[in-house]
C-alpha positions as CSV (number, residue, x, y, z in Angstrom):
1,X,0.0,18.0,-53.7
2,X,0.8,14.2,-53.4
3,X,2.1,13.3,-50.4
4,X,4.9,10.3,-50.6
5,X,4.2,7.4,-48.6
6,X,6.9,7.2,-46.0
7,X,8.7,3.9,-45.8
8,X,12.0,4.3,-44.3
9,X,11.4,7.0,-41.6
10,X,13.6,9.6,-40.4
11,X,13.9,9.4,-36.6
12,X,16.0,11.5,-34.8
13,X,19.2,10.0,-33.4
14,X,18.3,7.7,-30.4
15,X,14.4,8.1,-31.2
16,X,12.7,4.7,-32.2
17,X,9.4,4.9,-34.2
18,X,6.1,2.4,-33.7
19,X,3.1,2.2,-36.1
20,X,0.0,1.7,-34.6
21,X,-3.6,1.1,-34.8
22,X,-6.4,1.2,-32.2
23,X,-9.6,2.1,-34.1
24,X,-9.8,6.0,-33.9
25,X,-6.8,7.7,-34.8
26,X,-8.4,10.9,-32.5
27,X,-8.2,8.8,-29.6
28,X,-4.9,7.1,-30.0
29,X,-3.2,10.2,-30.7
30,X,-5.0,11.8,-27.2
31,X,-3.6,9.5,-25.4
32,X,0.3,8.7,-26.2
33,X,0.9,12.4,-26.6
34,X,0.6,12.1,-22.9
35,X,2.9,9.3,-22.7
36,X,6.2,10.0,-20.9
37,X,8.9,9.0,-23.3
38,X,6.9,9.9,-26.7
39,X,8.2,13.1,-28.2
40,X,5.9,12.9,-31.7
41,X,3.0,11.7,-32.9
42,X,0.9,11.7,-36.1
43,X,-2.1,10.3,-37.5
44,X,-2.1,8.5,-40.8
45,X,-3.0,5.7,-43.0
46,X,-0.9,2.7,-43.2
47,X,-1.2,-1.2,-44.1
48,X,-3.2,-0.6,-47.4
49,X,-3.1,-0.1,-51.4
50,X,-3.9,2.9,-52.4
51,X,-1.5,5.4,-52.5
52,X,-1.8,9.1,-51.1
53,X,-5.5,8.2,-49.7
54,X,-7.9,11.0,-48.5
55,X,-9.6,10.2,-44.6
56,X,-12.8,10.7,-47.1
57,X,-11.5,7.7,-49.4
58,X,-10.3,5.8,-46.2
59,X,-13.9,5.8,-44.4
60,X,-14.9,3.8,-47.5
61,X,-13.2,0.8,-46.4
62,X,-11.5,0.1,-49.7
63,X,-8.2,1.1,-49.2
64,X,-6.5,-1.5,-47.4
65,X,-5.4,1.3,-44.6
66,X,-6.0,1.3,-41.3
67,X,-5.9,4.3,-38.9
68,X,-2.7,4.8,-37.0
69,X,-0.7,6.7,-35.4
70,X,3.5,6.7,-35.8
71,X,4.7,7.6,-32.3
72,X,8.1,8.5,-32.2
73,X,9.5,7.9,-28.7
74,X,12.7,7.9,-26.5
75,X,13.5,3.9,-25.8
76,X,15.6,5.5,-22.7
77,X,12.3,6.5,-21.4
78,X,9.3,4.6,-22.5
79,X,10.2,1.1,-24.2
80,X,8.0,-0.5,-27.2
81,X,6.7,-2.7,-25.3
82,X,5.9,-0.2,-22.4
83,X,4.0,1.3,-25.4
84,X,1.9,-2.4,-26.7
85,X,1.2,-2.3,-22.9
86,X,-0.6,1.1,-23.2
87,X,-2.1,0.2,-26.8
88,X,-3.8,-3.3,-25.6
89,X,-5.6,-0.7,-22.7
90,X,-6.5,2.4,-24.5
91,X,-8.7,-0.3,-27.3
92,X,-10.3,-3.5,-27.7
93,X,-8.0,-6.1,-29.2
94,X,-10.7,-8.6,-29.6
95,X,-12.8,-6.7,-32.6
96,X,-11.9,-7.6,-35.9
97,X,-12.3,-4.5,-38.2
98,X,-14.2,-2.7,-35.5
99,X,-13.8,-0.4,-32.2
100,X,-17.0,0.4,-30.6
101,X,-19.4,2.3,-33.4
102,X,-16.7,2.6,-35.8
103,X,-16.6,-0.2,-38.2
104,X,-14.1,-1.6,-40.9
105,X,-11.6,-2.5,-41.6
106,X,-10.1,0.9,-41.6
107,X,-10.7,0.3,-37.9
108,X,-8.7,-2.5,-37.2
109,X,-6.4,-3.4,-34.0
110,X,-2.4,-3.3,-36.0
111,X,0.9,-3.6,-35.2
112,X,3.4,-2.5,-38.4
113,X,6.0,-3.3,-36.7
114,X,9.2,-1.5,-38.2
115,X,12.3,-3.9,-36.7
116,X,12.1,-7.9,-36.0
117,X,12.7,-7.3,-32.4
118,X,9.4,-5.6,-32.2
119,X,7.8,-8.0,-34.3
120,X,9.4,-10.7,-31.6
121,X,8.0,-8.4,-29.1
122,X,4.6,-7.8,-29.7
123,X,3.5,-11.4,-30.2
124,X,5.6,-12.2,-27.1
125,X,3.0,-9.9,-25.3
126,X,0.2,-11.1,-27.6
127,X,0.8,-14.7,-26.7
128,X,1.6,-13.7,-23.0
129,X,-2.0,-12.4,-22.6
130,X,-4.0,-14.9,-25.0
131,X,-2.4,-17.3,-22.1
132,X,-3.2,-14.9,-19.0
133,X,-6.8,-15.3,-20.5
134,X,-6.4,-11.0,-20.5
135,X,-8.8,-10.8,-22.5
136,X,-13.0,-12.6,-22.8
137,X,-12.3,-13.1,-26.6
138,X,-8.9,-14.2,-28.8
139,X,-6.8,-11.2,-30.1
140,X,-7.2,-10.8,-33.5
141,X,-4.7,-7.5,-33.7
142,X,-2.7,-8.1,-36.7
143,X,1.0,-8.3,-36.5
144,X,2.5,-6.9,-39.8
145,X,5.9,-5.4,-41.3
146,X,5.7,-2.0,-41.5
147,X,5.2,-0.8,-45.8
148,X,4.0,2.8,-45.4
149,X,2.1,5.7,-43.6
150,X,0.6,8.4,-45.3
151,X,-0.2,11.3,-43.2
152,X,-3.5,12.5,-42.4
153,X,-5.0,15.7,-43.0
154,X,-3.3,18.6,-40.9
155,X,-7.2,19.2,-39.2
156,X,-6.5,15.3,-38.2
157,X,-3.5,16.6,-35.9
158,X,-4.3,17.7,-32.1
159,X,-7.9,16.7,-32.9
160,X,-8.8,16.3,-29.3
161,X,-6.9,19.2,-27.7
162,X,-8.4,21.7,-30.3
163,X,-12.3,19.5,-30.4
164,X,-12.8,18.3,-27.3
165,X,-15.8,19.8,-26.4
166,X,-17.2,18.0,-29.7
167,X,-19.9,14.9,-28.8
168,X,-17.3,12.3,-30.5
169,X,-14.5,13.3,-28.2
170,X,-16.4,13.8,-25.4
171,X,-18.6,10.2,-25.6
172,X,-15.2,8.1,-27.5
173,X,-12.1,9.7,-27.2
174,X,-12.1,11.2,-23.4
175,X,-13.0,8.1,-21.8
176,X,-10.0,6.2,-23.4
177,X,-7.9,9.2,-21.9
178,X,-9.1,9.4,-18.9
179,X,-8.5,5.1,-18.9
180,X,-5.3,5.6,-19.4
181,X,-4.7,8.2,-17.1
182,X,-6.2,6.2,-14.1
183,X,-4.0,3.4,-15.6
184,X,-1.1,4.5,-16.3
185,X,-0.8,8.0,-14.2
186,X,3.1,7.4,-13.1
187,X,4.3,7.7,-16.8
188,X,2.3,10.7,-17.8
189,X,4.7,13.5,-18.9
């Protein structure tokens, strides 16, 4: 069954959505499903060429895709850029194509930003924290309009909830929860 990429996305009235990726799709999920505000999210591909691509064919590197998540969230609640705020924690920014062992550019630190206001917004915080030095190295995160997101594979969804006494969620993906727990513990739902 081909799955149609989804470019203009149904949100439900009031919702706003944000495409994003941090590396490991596991690990972003983990964390802004405990984000106050955020009512869905889901893992996918997005930012590439190929259409319909498989996680096996996206671990290749050759499909132009990175690994994101679409977070649909309540702007009443948690704002976009109360969610960049979270993202720039939860992964490092400064890694082209790369996020601790995982490497490629499958991998790599994106905004697809869906409106021009969040374009405006995220390199407002981008420039805000090259400037507050936040950060050893530059930010190389790209900044893109949003094209399309394919969703993953259904065992992709919940990952860490349902694996998390596997070794990659318990050495990757449970640190970067636990981060943004001790970071951000006020706006946990």
């Amino acid at each position: 069954m081909t799955t149609l990429p989804t470019t203009a996305v149904n949100t439900p009235e009031g919702m706003e959505v944000a495409t994003l990726g941090a590396g490991c799709f596991w690990c972003t999920e983990a964390v802004f499903q405990k984000l106050k505000g955020v009512v869905q999210v889901r893992s996918g591909f997005s930012g590439g060429h190929v259409t319909d691509p498989s996680y096996k064919l996206l671990v290749t590197g050759t499909t132009g895709h990175a690994e994101v998540v679409q977070v649909h969230f309540d702007p009443k609640v948690v704002s976009f850029e109360d969610l960049l705020a979270v993202f720039f924690v939860i992964h490092d920014p400064t890694t082209l194509n790369r996020q601790g062992a995982d490497v490629g550019p499958q991998y790599r630190s994106a905004i697809f930003y869906h409106t021009l206001e969040q374009q405006q917004i995220a390199q407002r915080l981008i420039d805000r924290l090259q400037q507050e030095r936040a950060f050893e190295e530059p930010i190389v995160t790209e900044v893109t309009a949003f094209a399309n997101f394919y969703p993953a594979e259904d065992y992709h969804t919940n990952y860490f909830e349902l694996n998390g006494t596997q070794p990659y969620c318990q050495f990757v993906v449970r640190p970067k929860v636990e981060k943004f727990k001790k970071m951000f513990g006020d706006q946990l739902k």
